[in-house]
N, C-alpha and C positions, 0 to 999 in steps of 0.2 A: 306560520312563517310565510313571508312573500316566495313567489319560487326566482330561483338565483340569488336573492340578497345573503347577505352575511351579517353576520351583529356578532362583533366579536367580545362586546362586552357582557354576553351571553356566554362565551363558546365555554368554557371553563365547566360552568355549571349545567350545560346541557352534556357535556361529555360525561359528566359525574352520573348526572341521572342514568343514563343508557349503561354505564357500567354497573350501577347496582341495580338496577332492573334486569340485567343478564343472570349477576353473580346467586340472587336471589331465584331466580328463577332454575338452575339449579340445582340450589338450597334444596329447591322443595322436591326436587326430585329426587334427594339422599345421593346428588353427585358432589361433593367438597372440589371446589376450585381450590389448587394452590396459590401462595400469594404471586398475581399478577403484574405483569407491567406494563402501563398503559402508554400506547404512543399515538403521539398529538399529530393534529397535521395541520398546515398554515390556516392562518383563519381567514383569509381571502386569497385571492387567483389560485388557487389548486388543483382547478381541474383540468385536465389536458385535452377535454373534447368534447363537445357540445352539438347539439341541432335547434334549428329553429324554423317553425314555417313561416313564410310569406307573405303576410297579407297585404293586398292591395286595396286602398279607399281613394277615389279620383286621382287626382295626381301624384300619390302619394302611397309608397313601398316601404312596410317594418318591418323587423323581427316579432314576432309574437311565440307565447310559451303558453302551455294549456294547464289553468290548476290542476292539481293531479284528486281534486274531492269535487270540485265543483264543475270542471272543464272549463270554465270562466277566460278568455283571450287576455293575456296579458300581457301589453308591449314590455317589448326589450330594447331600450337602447343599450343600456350597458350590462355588462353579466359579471359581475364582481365575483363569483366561485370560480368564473374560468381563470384561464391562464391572461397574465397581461398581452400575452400574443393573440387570443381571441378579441380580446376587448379590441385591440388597435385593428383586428382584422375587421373584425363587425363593422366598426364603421368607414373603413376606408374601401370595401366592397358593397357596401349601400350608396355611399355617395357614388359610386362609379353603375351597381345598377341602375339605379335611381333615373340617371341621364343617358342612359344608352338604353331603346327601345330594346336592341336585338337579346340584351343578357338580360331582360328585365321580362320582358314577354311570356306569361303564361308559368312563369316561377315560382315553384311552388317550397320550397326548402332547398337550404341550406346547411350542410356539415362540417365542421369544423375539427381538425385533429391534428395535437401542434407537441413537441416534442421539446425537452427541456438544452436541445443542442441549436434549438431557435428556428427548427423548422414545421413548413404547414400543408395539409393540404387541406384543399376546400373543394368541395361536392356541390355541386348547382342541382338539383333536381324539377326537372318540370313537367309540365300537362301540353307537353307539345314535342312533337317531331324536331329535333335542333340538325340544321343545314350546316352549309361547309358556314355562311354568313356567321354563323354563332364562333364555329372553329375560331374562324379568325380574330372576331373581338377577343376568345378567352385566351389566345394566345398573349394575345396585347397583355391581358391583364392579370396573367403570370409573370409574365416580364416584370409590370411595372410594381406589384406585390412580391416578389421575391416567393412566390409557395407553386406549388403545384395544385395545377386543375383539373376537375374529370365533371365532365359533363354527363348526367343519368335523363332517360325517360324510359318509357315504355316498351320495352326490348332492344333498350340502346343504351350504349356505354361510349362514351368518348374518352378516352387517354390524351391530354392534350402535350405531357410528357411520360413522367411515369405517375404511379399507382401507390406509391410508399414514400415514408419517412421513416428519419434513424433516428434511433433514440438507444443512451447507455445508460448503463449502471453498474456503479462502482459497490463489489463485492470481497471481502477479505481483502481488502488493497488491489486485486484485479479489478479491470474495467470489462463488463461484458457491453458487447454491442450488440444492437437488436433491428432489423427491419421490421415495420409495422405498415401491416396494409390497408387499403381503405376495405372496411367491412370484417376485420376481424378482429376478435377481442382484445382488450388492451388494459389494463388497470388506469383507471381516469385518473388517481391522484399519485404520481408520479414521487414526489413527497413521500408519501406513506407507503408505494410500492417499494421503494429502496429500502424502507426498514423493515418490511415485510422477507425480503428477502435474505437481510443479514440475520432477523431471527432462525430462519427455516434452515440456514448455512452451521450457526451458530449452534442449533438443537442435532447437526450430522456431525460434530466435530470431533464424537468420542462414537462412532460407527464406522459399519466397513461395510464388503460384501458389496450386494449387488442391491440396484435399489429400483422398486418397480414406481411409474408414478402414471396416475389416472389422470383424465381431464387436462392433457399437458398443453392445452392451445399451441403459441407461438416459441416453446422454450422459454418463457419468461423464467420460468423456478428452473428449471431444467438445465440449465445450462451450468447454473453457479453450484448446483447439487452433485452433479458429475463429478467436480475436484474431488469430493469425498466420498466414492463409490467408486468400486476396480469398473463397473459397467451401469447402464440404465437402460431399462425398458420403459417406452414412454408411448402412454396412447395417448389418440383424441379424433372424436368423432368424427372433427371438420374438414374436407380436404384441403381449405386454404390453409389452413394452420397447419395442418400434417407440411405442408411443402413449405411454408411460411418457417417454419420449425426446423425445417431439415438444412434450408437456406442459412437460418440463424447460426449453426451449428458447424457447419462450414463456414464461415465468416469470423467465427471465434476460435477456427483450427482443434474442435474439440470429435474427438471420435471414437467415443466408448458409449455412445449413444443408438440406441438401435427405437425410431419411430415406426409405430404403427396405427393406422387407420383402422379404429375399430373403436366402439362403444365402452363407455365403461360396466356396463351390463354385458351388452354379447362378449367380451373378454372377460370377465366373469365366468361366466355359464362355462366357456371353452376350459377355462385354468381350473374350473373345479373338477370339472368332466374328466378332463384328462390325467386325474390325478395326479396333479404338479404341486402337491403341496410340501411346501418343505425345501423347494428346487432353489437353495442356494440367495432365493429373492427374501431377508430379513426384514426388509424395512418397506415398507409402503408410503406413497405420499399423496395425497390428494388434495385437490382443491374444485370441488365439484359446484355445479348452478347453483341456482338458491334452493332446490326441490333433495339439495344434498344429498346420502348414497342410498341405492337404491338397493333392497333385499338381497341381492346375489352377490353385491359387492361389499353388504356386510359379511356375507357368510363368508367372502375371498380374504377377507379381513383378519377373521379369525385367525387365520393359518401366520400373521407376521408376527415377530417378535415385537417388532415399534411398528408406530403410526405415526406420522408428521400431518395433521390435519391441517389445512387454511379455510377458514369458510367465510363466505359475504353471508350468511344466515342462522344467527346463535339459534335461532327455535328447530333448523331439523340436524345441527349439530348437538344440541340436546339431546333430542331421537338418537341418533348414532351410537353418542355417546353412552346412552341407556341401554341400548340393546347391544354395546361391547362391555356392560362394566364388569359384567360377572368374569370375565376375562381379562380386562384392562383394567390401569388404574392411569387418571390423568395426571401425569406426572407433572407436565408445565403447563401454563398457559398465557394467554398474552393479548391483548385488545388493540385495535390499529383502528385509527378514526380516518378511514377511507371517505366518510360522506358526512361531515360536521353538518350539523342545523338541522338534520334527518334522522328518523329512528334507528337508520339503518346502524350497524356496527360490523366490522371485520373481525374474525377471533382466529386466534392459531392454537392446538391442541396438539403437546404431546404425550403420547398415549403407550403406557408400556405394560406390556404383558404380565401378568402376576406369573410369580412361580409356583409351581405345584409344590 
C-alpha cells in the first residue's frame, strides 16, 4: 500500500483479514474469543495528526513521507488518511512557505495536530537558530491560518501563542473536554477513539468500588471511567501528561481522581511490596505501549477481580492474556480499526476472574 492513501474499496475486506488473523491466532493459543464486535472507522480523513519532512530541490519545497520497508522519499501533496483539516493546512502553509525566505530557511519538518472542534496546531521544526525575524512572520501566519504556532530547533522552543488544542468527546450522553498538547499522546483516529471509549464506559456499567488504571496519559479513558467508580488511581510515566491530565480533570469539574507520576512497573513493585493486595481497588484498566504489560504488572494483575484491557498490540495482548488465563477468563472483546490499510488493530479485553 502507498503510505497515506486509502482505497476504500478495499477497506471492508482488509478489516476482515486482520480480524481473523487476531481471532485465529488466539485459537492457537487455546484462548476462545467471545463473539466480537468490530468497529469501523472512516475510510478517509481519519486521522487527527500527522508529520512530514521537508525537502527542498532548487526552488522548490514539499512534503515528503519515508516508506516505512524501503525508506524510499515519497512526496505528499495530499494525505487523504488525515483529517480534511490537515489536507487544507498542508497546502496552504506550503504555498506561504514556499515564498517567504524567512519561514522556509533550513526547514526541516513539519507537525500537524488538529481536533474534531476545528482546531490546529502546526510545529515548524528546523536546522537553524530562528530570530525574533521568524517570530514575526509566524505570528502573521497564525493570524492568517486560524491555528496555533510553535516554532522548534535545537534547544529552542517558540510559543507563538499557546501550546494546546481542545478537543471532546461525547460519553453516556456527557461531553468530556480534553486539552491536548503538542508532544503528548493523543489517539490519532478520533472516530474510533470515541467508540473506544463508550466500550470501556459500557464494560464499567455493572461495577463499582474503586478503580485503578495504568498508562493513564492525558485522562483520555480516565475521565469518562470515574462516573462509574466511588474513586481512581491513575498513573503514567510522563510528566506532561501527569499535568496534562490533572489540567483535564479540573476542566471537566471531576475530583475523585487522584494522578500519580510513576511507571507502570515501579508502581507495581511498590503495590506488591506493600502488600496492598486486596486494598479495595477491584477492577484494573490498562492501556499500555505496544511492548504491553510488563511481568510485575502482570503479577499486580493477578490480585483484581476485572480487567478492562485496550491495546494498540493483539500479539503481546496475547502474551498477557496467556499468562492470566489460568486465572481469567475473557469475558468480552472487541476490535476498533484505529489504523485502516495497516496491519495494525486496536482490541479491548474484558477479563474476569474465575471463581474458585
Amino acid at each position: 500500500m502507498s503510505v497515506g492513501q486509502v482505497f476504500p474499496e478495499q477497506y471492508q475486506q482488509l478489516l476482515e483479514s486482520k480480524v481473523s488473523e487476531i481471532t485465529e491466532n488466539f485459537h492457537q493459543q487455546e484462548l476462545t474469543l467471545p463473539q466480537a464486535p468490530v468497529f469501523t472507522s472512516e475510510v478517509s480523513h481519519y486521522r487527527m495528526r500527522a508529520e512530514f519532512r521537508v525537502w527542498h530541490q532548487d526552488d522548490d519545497s514539499y512534503y515528503i513521507m519515508f516508506h516505512p520497508e524501503t525508506r524510499e522519499k515519497i512526496r505528499v501533496d495530499e494525505f487523504p488518511v488525515g483529517s480534511k483539516l490537515i489536507n487544507s493546512l498542508m497546502k496552504s502553509l506550503r504555498e506561504r512557505f514556499l515564498n517567504n525566505p524567512v519561514l522556509r530557511q533550513k526547514l526541516y519538518q513539519v507537525e500537524f495536530l488538529t481536533s474534531t472542534k476545528g482546531q490546529a496546531l502546526i510545529s515548524m521544526i528546523y536546522h537553524r537558530k530562528l530570530e525574533d525575524e521568524w517570530l514575526m512572520e509566524a505570528k502573521k501566519l497564525e493570524s492568517e491560518l486560524n491555528v496555533k504556532m510553535i516554532g522548534r530547533s535545537k534547544k529552542q522552543k517558540i510559543l507563538v501563542s499557546d501550546n494546546f488544542i481542545e478537543e471532546s468527546f461525547n460519553v453516556d450522553g456527557t461531553t468530556f473536554d480534553y486539552l491536548q498538547y503538542e508532544n503528548s499522546f493523543t489517539q490519532p483516529n478520533a472516530g474510533v477513539a470515541q467508540k473506544m471509549l463508550q466500550w470501556a464506559c459500557d464494560r464499567s456499567q455493572n461495577l463499582s468500588g474503586e478503580l485503578l488504571e495504568l498508562y493513564c496519559g492525558i485522562g483520555n479513558f480516565t475521565l469518562p471511567l470515574s462516573h462509574h467508580f466511588d474513586s481512581v488511581t491513575a498513573t503514567e510515566i510522563s510528566k506532561l501528561s501527569i499535568k496534562t491530565a490533572k489540567l483535564n480533570a479540573e476542566k471537566n469539574a471531576i475530583d475523585n481522581i487522584e494522578f500519580l507520576k510513576a511507571s507502570s512497573e515501579e508502581y507495581s513493585q511498590n503495590w506488591l511490596k506493600a502488600g496492598q493486595k486486596g486494598k479495595h481497588l477491584n477492577t484494573l484498566f490498562v492501556d499500555p505501549p505496544r511492548a504491553g504489560l510488563d511481568p510485575d504488572t502482570v503479577d499486580l494483575a493477578r490480585h483484581f477481580d476485572q480487567i478492562i484491557y485496550i491495546s494498540c498490540n493483539p500479539e503481546t495482548l496475547l502474551n498477557n492474556c496467556k499468562s492470566l488465563s489460568n486465572e481469567f477468563t475473557i469475558q468480552e472483546f472487541a476490535f476498533f480499526d484505529q489504523f485502516p490499510y495497516t496491519h495494525h488493530m486496536e482490541c479491548g479485553a474484558l477479563l474476569i476472574k474465575n471463581k474458585p
